[in-house]
Every structure is written in structure tokens, then in C-alpha cells.
C-alpha positions as YAML, in Angstrom:
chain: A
units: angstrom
residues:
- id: 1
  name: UNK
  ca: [133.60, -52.66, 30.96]
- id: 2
  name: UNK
  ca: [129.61, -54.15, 31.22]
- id: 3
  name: UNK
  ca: [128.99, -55.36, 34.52]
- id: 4
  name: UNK
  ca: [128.03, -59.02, 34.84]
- id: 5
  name: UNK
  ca: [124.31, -57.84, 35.73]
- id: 6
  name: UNK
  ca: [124.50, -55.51, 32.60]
- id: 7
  name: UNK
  ca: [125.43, -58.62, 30.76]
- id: 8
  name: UNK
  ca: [123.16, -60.93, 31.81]
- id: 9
  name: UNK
  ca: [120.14, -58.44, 31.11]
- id: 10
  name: UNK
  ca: [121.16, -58.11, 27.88]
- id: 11
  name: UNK
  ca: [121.00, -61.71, 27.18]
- id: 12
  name: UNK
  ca: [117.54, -61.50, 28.77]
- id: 13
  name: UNK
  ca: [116.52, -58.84, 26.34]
- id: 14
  name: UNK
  ca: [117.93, -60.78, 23.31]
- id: 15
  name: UNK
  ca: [116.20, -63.85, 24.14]
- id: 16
  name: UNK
  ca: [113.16, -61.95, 24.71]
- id: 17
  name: UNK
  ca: [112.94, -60.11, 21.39]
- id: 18
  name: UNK
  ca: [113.86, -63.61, 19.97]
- id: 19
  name: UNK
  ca: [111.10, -65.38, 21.63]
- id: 20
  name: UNK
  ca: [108.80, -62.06, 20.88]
- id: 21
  name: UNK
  ca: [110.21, -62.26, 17.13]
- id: 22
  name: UNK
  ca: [108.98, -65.99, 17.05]
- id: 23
  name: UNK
  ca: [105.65, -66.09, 18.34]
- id: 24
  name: UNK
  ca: [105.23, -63.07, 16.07]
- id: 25
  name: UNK
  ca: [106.33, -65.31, 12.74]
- id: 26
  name: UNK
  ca: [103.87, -68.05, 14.61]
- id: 27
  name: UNK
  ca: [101.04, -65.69, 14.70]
- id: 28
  name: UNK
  ca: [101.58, -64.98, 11.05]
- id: 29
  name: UNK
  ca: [101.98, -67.94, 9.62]
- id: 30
  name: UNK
  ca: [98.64, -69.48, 11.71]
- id: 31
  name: UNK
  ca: [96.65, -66.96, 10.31]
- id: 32
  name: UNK
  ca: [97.97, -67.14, 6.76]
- id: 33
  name: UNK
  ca: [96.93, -70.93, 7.01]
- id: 34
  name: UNK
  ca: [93.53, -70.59, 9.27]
- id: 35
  name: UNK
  ca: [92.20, -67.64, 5.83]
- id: 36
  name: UNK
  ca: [93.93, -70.67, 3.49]
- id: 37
  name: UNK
  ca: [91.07, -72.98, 5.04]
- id: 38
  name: UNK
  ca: [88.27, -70.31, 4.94]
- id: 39
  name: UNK
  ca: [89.00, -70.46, 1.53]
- id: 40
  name: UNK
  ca: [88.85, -73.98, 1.20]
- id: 41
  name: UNK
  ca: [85.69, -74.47, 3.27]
- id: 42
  name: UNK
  ca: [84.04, -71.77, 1.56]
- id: 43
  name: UNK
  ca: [84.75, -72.72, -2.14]
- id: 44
  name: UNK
  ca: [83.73, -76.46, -1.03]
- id: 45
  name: UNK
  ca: [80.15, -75.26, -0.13]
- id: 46
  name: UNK
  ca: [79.70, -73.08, -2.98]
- id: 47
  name: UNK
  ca: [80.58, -75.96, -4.94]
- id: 48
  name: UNK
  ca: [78.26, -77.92, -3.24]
- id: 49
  name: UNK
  ca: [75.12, -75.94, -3.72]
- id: 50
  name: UNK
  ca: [76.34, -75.34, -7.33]
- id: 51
  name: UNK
  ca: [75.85, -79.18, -7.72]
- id: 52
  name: UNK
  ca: [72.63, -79.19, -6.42]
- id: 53
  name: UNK
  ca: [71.54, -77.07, -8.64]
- id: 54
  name: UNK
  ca: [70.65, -74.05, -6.13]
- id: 55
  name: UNK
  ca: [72.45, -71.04, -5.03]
- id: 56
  name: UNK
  ca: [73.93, -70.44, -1.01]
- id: 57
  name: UNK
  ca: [71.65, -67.91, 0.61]
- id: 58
  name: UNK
  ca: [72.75, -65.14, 3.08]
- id: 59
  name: UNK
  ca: [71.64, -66.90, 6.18]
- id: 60
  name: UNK
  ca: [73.00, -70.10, 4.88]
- id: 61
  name: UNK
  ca: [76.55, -68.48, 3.97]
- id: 62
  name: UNK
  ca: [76.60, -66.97, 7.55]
- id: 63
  name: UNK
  ca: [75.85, -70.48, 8.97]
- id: 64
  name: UNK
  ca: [78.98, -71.91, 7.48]
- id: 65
  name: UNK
  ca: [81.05, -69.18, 7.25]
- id: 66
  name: UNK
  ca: [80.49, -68.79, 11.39]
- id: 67
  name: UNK
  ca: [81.15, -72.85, 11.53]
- id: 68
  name: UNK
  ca: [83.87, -72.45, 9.49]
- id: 69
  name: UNK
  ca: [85.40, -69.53, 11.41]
- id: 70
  name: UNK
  ca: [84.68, -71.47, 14.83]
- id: 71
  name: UNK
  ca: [86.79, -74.47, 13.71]
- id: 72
  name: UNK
  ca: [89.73, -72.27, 12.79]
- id: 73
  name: UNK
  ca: [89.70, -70.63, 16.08]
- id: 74
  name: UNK
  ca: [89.96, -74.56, 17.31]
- id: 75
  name: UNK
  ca: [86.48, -73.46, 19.28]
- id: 76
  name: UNK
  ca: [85.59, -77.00, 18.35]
- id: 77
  name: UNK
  ca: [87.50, -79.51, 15.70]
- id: 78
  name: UNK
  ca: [87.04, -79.47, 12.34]
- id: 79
  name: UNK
  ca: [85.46, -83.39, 12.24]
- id: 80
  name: UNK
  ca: [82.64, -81.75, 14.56]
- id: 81
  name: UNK
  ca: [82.29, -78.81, 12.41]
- id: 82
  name: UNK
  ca: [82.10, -80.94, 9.26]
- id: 83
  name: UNK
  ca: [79.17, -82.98, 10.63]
- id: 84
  name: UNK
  ca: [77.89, -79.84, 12.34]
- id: 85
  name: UNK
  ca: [77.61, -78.62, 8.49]
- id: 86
  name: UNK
  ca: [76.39, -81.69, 6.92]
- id: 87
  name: UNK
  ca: [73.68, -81.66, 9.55]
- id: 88
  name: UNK
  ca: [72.02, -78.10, 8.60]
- id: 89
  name: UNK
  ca: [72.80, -78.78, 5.08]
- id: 90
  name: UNK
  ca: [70.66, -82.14, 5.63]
- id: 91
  name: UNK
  ca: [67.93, -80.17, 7.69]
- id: 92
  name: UNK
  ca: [68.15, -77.53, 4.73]
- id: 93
  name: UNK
  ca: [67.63, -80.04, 1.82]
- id: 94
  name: UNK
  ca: [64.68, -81.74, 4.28]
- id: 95
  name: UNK
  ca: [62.48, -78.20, 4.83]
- id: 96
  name: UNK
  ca: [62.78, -77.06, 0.85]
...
């Protein structure tokens, strides 16, 4: 027969792996949506420099992509990186 201490690490263990299990499905799922938003951030400035009639450089990809990526991360929120990006695309349009 388990000893009570036996018993009671057990149901440590089990709600460990659960909570382990969990944060694991949370990690998942987070990253799953933060590459859905990429997607969606990226196609939206491709689609803006198609309008415009002019193509997205290197150094201008990297700009966004980096803003983008920063605002996943929650380094800052996306309403700042949205301005933050119409911003350089203003000071873009302004130096051509």
C-alpha cells in the first residue's frame, strides 16, 4: 500500500505534467497566431507598395518585417508599431 507521502507526490507530479502539458499547448498555439500576423502584416505592406505602384526593397522589408516581429514579441504594441510603420513609410515616400 502507497504511503500518504508517495501519494501526495504523485499528485504533485500529475499536476505538474498537467500544468507543463498546458503551457506547452499555450506556447503552441501563441506562436501559431504571432506567424498568422507576420503573415498578415507582411501581405498588407506588399499590398501597399503594390498600390503605389513601386516594389518593397530589402532594407525596407527588413524595416517592417523587424517592426512587425517586435510587436509580436509584445516588445511594444501593435498601435505603436503601426504608426512606427506609417512613419518610415511617410519618411520613405518624402526622400524618393
Amino acid at each position: 500500500m502507497a504511503s500518504n507521502t508517495e501519494e501526495t507526490a504523485e499528485a504533485a507530479g500529475r499536476t505538474a505534467g498537467g500544468a507543463i502539458g498546458g503551457a506547452a499547448e499555450l506556447a503552441s498555439k501563441t506562436a501559431a497566431r504571432t506567424r498568422e500576423e507576420l503573415e498578415d502584416v507582411w501581405a498588407d505592406a506588399r499590398a501597399i507598395a503594390g498600390e503605389n505602384g513601386a516594389g518593397v526593397s530589402g532594407r525596407d522589408a527588413a524595416m517592417y518585417a523587424g517592426l512587425a516581429a517586435t510587436a509580436a514579441l509584445g516588445v511594444v504594441e501593435w498601435p505603436v508599431a503601426a504608426a512606427v510603420g506609417a512613419g518610415y513609410a511617410l519618411l520613405r515616400r518624402t526622400r524618393r
